[in-house]
N, C-alpha and C positions, 0 to 999 in steps of 0.2 A: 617293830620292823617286820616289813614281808618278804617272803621269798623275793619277790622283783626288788627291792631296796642292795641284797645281799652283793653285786657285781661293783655299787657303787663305793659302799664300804668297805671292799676288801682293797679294790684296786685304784689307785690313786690318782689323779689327775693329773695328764703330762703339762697342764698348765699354772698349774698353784700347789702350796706346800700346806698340807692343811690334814689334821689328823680326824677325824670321827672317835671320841671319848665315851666309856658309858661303867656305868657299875654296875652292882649284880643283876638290877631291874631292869638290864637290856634299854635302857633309854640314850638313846647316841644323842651328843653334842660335836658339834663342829668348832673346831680351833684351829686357825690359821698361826705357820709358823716362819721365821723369815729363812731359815736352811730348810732342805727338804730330806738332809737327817737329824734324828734328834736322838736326845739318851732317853732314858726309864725316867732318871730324874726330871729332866723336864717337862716329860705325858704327866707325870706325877704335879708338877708346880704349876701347869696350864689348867688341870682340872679342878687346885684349891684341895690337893691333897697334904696337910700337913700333920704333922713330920710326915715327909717322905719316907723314914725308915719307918713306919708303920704299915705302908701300902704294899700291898702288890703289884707289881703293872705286866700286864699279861700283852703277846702280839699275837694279832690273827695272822698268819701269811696268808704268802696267794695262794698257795693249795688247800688253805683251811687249816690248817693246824695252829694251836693253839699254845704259847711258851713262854715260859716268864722272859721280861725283857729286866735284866739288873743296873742300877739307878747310873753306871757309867757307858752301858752297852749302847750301842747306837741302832737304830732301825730308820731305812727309804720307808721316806713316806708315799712317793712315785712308784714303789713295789707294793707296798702294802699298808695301809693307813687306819687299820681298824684297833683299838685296847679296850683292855679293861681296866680302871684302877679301883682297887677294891681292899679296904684294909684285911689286913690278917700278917701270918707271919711263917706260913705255910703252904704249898701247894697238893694237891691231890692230883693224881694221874689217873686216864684212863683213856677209851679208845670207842669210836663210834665210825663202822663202816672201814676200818683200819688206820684210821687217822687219829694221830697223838694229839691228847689236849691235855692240859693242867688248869686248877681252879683251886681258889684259895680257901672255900669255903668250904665245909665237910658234908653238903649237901646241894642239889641244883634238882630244879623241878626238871620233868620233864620237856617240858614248851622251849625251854631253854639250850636242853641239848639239841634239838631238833632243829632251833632257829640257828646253831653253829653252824651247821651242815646247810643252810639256807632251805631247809625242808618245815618250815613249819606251818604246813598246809592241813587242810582238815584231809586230806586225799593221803597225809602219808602217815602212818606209825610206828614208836619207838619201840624196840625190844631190846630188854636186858636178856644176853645171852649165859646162858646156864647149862655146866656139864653134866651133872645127876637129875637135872629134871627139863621140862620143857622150858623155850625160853619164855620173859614172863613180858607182858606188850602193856608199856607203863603212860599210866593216862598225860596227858599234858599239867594237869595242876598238881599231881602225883610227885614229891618231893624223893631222889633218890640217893640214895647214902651212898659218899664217893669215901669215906674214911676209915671203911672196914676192913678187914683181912683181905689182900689181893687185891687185882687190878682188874676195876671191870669195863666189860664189854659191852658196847652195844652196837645196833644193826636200825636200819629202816626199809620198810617195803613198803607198795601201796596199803593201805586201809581194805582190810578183807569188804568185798563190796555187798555181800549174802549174807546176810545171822541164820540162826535159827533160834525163834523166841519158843516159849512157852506161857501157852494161856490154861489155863485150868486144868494142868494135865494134858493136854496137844501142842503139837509141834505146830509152829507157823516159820515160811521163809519169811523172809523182810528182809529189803533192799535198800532200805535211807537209812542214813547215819542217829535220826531219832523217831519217836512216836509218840504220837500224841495222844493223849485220855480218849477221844473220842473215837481213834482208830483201834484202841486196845478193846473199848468196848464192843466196837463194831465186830471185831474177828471173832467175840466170841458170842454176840449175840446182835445177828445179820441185819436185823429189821429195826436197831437199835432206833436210828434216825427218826422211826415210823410212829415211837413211843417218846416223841421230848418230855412229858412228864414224869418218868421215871428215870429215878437217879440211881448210878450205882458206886460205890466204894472200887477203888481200884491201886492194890497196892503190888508191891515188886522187889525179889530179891536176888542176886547173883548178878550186879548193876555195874556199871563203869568203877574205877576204883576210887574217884573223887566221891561219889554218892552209889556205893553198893549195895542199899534198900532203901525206900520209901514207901512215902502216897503220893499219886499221880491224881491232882485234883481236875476238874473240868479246866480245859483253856490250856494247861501245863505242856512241856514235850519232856523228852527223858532222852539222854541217848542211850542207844542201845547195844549190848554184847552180844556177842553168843552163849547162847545156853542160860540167858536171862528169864527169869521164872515171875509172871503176871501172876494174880489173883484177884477175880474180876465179880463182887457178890454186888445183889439190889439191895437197895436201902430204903425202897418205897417211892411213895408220891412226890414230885419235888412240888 
């Protein structure tokens, strides 16, 4: 799903009764229904949830919030038409941009929280909000534990649009979200282009949280952090 998808799944068509279904992997199906309300149990028996007393069925509303619906409870599909059903037998709470959600699972990647809030653009970033320390900006394939002590928070703001990398010891700005082998080389030896037959080794550490060191081989990109640390040596004649 993308951000433009999000208006269609939450708000329901004043002309058919029809739910949008999906489980943890975010993959929506469409099931038409002949009322246009329905219980927990029946999101549960449309999507081939059996036993229902195994499942969770969670509802988006229109404002985004996110709550378990229980298997006698009823939900307008014409309000709001978006679930989840998801086995478990538990929910976890927690809050993004001040909006209640619950999840049955004791963990959700990042990409996840972000597409609830229908932000899940490369333009926008997730932060877990932290009171002893800074808050911490968790990647999209970055798995976050919802099942720990207290109730956690999170937030989104644009995608910082400046880094500041480091190559061999110097500071470089950079403005794109990644960088390529041939521009790491470049920054830090100018006439690189000038010399194609010299290759050189380029490796990197203090990286996104999905991949926080490598090698950046020719052709490769990497996305980039702030305060990401290059190491850029020749390796001879290629």
């Amino acid at each position: 799903m993308s951000i433009t998808d999000a208006p269609e799944l939450i708000s329901g068509n004043q002309n058919e009764t029809a739910a949008k279904i999906a489980d943890e992997s975010f993959n929506f199906r469409t099931f038409p229904f002949d009322d246009r309300k329905v219980t927990g149990a029946q999101i549960a028996e449309a999507f081939g949830a059996h036993p229902v007393t195994e499942f969770v069925v969670l509802h988006q509303l229109a404002n985004l919030e996110l709550e378990e619906l229980r298997p006698t409870e009823l939900a307008d599909l014409k309000k709001a038409n978006r679930f989840f059903v998801i086995r478990g037998d538990a929910t976890y709470r927690f809050f993004i941009g001040g909006l209640s959600m619950v999840w049955p699972l004791k963990t959700l990647k990042g990409r996840y929280i972000k597409q609830l809030v229908g932000k899940d653009n490369a333009d926008t970033e997730l932060l877990l909000e932290r009171e002893d320390q800074p808050d911490k900006v968790i990647g999209n394939d970055e798995d976050v534990r919802l099942a720990g002590d207290g109730v956690e928070k999170f937030k989104t703001r644009p995608a910082k649009a400046t880094v500041t990398i480091i190559i061999e010891g110097t500071p470089h700005t950079w403005t794109k979200s990644k960088i390529s082998y041939d521009e790491v080389v470049t920054l830090e030896v100018p006439d690189y282009a000038q010399h194609p037959g010299i290759t050189y080794s380029v490796k990197y550490t203090n990286g996104p949280n999905n991949r926080p060191e490598g090698v950046l081989a020719k052709g490769e990109t990497v996305r980039v952090k702030d305060g990401m640390i290059f190491s850029v040596s020749e390796t001879g004649q290629s």
